[in-house]
C-alpha positions, 0 to 999 in steps of 0.5 A, a space after each residue: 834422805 835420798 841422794 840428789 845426786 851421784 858422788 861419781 860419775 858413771 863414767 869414772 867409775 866404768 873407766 876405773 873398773 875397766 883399768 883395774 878389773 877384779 883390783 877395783 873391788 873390796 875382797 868382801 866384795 869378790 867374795 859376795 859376788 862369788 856366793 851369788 854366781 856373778 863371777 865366773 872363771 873363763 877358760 
C-alpha cells in the first residue's frame, strides 16, 4: 500500500537539513552516502 500522502512537508524537511547540516543525518546514513560518493569534503 502506497502513501497518499507525505508525513513531512518538503519544505520542513529542507529547512531542518539547511539548520543542522550533516547533524540532521543517522551516522548509518553519512556513512552510506560516503560509500556511494555523495559526500565530499570541501577545501
Amino acid at each position: 500500500m502506497e502513501k497518499q500522502k507525505p508525513h513531512y512537508s518538503l519544505s520542513d524537511v529542507q529547512r531542518i537539513v539547511k539548520e543542522r547540516g550533516v547533524n540532521a543525518f543517522t551516522a548509518t546514513a553519512l556513512t552510506g552516502a560516503a560509500a556511494w560518493g555523495y559526500l565530499v569534503s570541501k577545501p
